[in-house]
GUPAZA-982142 format. One record per residue (C-alpha): residue number from 0; residue in one letter; y, z, x. Coordinates in nm, 4 decimals. Each point is the difference from the previous one (the first is absolute). Layout:
+------+------+----------+----------+----------+
! resi ! resn !        y !        z !        x !
+------+------+----------+----------+----------+
!  NUM !    A !        Y !        Z !        X !
...
+------+------+----------+----------+----------+
END
This chain:
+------+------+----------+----------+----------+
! resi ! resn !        y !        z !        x !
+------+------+----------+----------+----------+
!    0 !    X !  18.2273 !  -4.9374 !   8.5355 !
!    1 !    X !  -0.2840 !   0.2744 !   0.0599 !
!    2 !    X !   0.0727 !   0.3160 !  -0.2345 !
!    3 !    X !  -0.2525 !   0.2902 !   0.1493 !
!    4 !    X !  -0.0715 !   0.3211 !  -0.1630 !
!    5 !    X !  -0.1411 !   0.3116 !   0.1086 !
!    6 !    X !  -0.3830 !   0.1145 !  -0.1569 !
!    7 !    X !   0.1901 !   0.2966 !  -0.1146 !
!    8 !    X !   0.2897 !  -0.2715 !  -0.1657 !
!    9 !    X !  -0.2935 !  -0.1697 !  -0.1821 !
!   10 !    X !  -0.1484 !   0.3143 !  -0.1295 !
!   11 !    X !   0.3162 !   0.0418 !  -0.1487 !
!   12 !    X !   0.0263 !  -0.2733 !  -0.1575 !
!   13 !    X !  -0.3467 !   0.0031 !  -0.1269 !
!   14 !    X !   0.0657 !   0.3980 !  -0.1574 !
!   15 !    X !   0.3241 !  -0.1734 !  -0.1976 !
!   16 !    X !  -0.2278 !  -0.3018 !  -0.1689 !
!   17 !    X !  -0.3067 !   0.1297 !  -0.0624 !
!   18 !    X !  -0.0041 !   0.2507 !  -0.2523 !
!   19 !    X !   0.2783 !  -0.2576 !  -0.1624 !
!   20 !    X !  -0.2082 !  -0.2214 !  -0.0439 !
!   21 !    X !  -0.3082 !   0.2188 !  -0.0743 !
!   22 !    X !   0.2127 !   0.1136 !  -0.2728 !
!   23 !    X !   0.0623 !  -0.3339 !  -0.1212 !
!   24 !    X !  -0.3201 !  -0.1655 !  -0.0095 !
!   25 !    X !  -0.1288 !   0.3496 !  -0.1872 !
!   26 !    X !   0.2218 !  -0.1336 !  -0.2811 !
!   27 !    X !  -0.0710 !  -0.3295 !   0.0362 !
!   28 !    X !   0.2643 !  -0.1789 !   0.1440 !
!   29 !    X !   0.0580 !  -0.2078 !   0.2405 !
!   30 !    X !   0.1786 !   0.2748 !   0.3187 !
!   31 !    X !   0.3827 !  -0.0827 !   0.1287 !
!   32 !    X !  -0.0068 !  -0.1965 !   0.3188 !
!   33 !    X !   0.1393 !   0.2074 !   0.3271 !
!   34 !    X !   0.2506 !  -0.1381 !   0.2442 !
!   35 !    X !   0.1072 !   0.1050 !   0.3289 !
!   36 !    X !   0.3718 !  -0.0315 !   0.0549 !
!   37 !    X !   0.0854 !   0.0187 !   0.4371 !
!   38 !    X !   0.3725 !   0.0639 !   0.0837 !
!   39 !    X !   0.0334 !  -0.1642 !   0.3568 !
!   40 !    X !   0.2336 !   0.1519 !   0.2905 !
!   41 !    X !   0.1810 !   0.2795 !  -0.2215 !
!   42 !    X !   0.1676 !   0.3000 !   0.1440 !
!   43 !    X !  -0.3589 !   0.1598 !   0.0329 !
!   44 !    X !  -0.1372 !  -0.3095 !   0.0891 !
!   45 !    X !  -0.2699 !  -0.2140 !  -0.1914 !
!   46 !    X !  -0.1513 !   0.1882 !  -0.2913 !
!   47 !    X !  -0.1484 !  -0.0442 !  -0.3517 !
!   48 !    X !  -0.1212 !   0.1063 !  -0.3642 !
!   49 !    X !  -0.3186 !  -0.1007 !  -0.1567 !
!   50 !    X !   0.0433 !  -0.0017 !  -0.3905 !
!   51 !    X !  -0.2423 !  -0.0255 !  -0.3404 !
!   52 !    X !   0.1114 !   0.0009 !  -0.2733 !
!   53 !    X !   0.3151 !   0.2419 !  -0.0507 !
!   54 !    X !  -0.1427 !   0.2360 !   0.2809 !
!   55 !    X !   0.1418 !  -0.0615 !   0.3903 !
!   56 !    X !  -0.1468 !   0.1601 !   0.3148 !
!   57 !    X !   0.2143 !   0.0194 !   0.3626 !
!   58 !    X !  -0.1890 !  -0.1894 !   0.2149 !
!   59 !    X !   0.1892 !   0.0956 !   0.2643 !
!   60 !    X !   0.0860 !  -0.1818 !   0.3403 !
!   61 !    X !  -0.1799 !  -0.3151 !   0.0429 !
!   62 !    X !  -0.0642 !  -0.2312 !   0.3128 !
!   63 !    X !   0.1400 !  -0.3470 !  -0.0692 !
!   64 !    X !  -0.0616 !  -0.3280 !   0.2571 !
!   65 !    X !   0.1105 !  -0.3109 !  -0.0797 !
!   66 !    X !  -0.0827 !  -0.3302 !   0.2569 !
!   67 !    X !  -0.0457 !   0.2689 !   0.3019 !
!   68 !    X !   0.3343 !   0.1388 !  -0.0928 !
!   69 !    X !  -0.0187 !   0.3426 !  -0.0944 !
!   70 !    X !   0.2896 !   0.1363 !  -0.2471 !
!   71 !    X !   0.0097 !   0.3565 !   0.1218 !
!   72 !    X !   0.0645 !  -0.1480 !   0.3340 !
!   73 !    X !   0.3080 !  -0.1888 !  -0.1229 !
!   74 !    X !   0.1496 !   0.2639 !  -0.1699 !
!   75 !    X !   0.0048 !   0.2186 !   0.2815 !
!   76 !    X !   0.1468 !  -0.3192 !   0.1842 !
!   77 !    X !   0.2488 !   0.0368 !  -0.2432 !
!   78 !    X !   0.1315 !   0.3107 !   0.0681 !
!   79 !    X !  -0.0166 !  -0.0261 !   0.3445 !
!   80 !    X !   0.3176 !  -0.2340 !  -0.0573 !
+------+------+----------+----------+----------+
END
């Protein structure tokens, strides 16, 4: 499965965890770990939310392939029917 984001997603992403985990290590702990959670083929298509700590960003839509298949492509298959 190939997950791509946009230079403007990973911006994004990078704005939510850094001054986390500036903020952290300026207290001297060890920062919260960040995830990126992808909903595939909703009714607005694939999309996703980065998160650190107790904070969550929109990532927005996001371009999902998986073995040459591409989701977005199915779900508009989908609907077709």
């Amino acid at each position: 499965m190939l997950i791509t984001i946009s230079p403007e997603q990973v911006e994004r992403v990078r704005a939510l965890v850094a001054p986390i985990t500036a903020a952290h290590f300026d207290e001297g702990c060890e920062p919260p770990g960040y995830s990126i959670h992808v909903w595939f083929g909703g009714p607005y298509g694939n999309s996703a939310e980065a998160h650190c700590g107790s904070q969550t960003v929109d990532l927005g839509e996001m371009s999902v392939q998986q073995d040459g298949w591409n989701t977005a492509d199915a779900a508009k298959d989908n609907a077709d029917d």
